[in-house]
N, C-alpha and C positions, 0 to 999 in steps of 0.2 A: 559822475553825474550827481547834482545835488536833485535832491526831491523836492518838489513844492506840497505844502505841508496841506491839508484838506479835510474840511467835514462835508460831507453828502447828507444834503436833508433831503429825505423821500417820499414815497406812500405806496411802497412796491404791492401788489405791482409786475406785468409780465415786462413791461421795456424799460423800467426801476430795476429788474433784477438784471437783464443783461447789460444794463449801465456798470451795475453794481462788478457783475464778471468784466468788464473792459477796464472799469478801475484799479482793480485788484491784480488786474494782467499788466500793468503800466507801468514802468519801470522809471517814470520821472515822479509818479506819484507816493505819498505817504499819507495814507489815508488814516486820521484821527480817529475817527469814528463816523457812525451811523446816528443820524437823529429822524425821529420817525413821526410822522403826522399823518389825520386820517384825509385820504381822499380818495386813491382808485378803491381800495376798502379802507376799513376803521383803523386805525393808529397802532390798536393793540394784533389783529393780522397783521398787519401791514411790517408789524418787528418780527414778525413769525417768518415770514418769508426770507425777509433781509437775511434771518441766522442761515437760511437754506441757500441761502447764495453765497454767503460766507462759506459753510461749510463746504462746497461746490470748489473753492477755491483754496481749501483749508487753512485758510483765516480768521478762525473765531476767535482769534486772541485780542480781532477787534471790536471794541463795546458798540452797542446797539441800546439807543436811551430812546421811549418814547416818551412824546412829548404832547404838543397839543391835540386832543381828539374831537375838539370841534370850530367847526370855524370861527371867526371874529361873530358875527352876526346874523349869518347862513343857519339854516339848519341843514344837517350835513348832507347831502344826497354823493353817493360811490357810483364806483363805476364797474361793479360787480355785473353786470349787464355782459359789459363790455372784456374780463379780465376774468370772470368767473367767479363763481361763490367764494371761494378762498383765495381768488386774485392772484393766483398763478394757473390758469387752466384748467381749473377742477380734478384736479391728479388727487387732491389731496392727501398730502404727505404727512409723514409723521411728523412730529415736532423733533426740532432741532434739542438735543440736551445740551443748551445752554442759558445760561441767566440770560434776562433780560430786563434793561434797567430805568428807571424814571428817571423826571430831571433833565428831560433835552433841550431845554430853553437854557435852561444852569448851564448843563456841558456849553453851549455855543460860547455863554456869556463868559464864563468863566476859562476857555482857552482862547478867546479873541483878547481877552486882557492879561492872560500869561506868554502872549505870542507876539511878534509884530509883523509875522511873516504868514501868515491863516488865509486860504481862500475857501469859499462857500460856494460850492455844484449842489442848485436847489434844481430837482427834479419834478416836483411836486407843489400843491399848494402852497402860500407866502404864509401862512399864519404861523407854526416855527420863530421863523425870520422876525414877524410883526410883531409878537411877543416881545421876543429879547431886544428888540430896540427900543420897544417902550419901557420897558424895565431897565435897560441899561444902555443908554444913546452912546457914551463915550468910548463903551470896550468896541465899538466899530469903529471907530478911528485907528484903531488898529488892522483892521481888514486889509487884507492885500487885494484881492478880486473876489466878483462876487457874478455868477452863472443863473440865470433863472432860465429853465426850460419851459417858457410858456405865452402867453398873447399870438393874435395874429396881426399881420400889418394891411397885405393884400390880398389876403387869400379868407375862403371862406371857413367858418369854425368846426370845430367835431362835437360842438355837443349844443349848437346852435349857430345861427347863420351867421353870427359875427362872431363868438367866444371861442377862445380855448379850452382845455378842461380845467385845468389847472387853476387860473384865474375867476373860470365861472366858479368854482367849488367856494373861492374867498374872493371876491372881489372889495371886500374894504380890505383884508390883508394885503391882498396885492396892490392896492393902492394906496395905501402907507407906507408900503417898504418902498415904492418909487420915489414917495414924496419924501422921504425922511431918511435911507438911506444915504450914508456921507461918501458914495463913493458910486462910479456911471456902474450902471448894471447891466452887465451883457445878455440879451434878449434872443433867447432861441427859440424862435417858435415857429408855426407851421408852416410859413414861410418855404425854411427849410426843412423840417424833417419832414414834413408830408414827402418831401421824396427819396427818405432814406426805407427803402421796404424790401423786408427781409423775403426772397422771393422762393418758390419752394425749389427751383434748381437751387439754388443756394444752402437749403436744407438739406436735400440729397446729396450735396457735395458733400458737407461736414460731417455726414454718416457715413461717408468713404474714408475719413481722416480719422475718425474719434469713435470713441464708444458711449465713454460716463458723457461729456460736457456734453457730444453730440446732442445723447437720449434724451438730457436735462432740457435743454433748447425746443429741441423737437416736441415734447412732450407738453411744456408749457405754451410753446407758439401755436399748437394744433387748434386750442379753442380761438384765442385770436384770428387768424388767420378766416375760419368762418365765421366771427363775426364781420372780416370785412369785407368777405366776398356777398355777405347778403345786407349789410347799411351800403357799402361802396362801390361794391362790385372788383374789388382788387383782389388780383388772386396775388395771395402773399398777406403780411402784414406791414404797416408804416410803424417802426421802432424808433419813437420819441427822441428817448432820454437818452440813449449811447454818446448821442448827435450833441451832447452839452459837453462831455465827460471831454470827447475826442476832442473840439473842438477848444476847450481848454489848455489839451496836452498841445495841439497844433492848430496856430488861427492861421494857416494858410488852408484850411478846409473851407473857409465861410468868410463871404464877404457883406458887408453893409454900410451902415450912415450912423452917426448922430442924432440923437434925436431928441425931444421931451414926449413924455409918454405919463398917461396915468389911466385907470382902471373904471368902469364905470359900475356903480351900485346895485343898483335896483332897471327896473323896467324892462322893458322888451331886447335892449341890448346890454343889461349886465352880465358882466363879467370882460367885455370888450375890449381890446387896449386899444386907447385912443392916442394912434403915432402921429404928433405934428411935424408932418413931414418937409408942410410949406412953413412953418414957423408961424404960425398965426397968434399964437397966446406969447413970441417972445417973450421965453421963460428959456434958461441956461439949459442945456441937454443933461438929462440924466439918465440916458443909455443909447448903446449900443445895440440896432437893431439890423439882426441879419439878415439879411434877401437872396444870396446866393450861397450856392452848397459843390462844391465837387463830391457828388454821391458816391462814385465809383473809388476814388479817393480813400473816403470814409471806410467802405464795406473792405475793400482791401486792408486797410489799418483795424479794422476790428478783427476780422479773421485771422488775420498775421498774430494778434495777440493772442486772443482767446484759443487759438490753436496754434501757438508757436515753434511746436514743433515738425510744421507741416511748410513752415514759410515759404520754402522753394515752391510746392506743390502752386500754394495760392496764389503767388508770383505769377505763375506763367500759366496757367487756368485759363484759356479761353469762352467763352460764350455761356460764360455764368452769372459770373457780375456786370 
């Protein structure tokens, strides 16, 4: 199996880290590195976690650059709210001994123009991304594919009645990299993963299988999980970003359309992605926006990974998933 070669820009993050464990468990992936930007917390947490998911997988041998810590023009507001003070659940863990490095706009810049073969799983805010293109437009001509985990199409927003989080955090980032990126951008957003939710049977399963990964999972999803039974009322949590990783390794998870799409600024609906679904602005499409999900699908392929030594079990597991 050849690997397809990969950086992960994040802001982990409780569903940044279990992206980060599904990556790492992917046996088609070769993961470059980590680049880190601030949004569910600040940039400089936000690589603190990342090493903890690394080490979760004992992969520290991969670099972790943080990069932009604030937005294009936003002042930065987190989602520590929603993720916890230390944006993985409020466990607060120790620090990872390992470096952690600057220069993640460099890293991008500089392995899309040693590479011809690079794709980019942006989990997190565009501003990373909107950087290095403005610095350097040409080393994306090199880009192979390019994932953004974020906008909504038809569905309503999680951190206002039209946004995503992601895009509200940067919305001139995110609308730069749509305008300006030289390659369609696959658009994963609530659409789909509002129905990827990690459910507590599902939790209980994986503490019959495992012990470390389990505890990790569990431990981190616990504050989640109450925040969304008291904003949503879902018992469980909606885990984002897995839903980009998977969906890379396998697009028969996720279906949708073509589209033109851009980001809106300021007012009452910043941070909005505006999908011209009917073609009104006849403008070339420049992305791929997803509308349907095989959930079950999904949850089966992440569990098979992240506990794959259980594979049978998960296989034939009735009235879990």
């Amino acid at each position: 199996m050849q690997k397809r070669k990969v950086i992960i820009d994040c802001d982990p993050g409780i569903d940044d880290s279990l992206a980060i464990l599904l990556a790492l468990n992917s046996p088609e992936l070769e993961v470059l590195g980590l680049t880190v930007t601030s949004g569910n917390v600040p940039a400089r947490l936000g690589a603190k976690n990342a090493l903890k998911a690394l080490q979760m997988c004992q992969r520290l041998d991969i670099p972790v650059y943080i990069g932009e810590e604030l937005p294009l023009e936003r002042e930065l507001v987190t989602a520590q709210d929603t993720h916890g003070e230390d944006g993985v659940g409020e466990n607060f863990y120790e620090d990872v001994d390992a470096k952690i490095l600057y220069g993640g706009v460099d890293f991008i810049i500089d392995t899309l123009k040693n590479n011809k073969d690079v794709s980019i799983i942006a989990l997190g805010p565009l501003t990373n991304i909107a950087k290095a293109i403005m610095k350097d437009k040409k080393a994306f001509d090199n880009l192979d594919e390019f994932i953004s985990m974020g906008g909504a199409f038809r569905i309503h927003g999680n951190c206002s009645p039209v946004a995503e989080f992601n895009y509200w955090v940067d919305p001139h980032g995110a609308d730069y990299v749509y305008k300006n990126l030289p390659k369609k951008i696959h658009m994963v957003g609530l659409d789909v993963t509002r129905k990827i939710v990690l459910t507590p049977n599902i939790i209980e399963f994986i503490n019959r299988l495992d012990k470390d990964m389990a505890k990790y999972i569990t431990e981190i999803t616990r504050f989640y999980i109450d925040f969304h039974w008291e904003q949503e009322g879902i018992i469980g949590c909606v885990i984002n970003d897995p839903l980009a990783v998977a969906y890379f390794i396998d697009r028969s998870l996720c279906k949708g359309f073509d589209s033109y799409v851009e980001v809106v600024h300021d007012g009452v609906a910043v941070g909005q992605s505006i999908v011209d679904s009917f073609n009104f602005y006849k403008n070339e499409p420049n992305s791929y926006v997803l509308t349907e999900v095989d959930e079950k699908a999904f949850m089966k392929m992440f569990l098979k990974r992240i506990f794959k030594e259980h594979e049978s079990s998960i296989e034939s597991i009735e009235g879990v998933i």
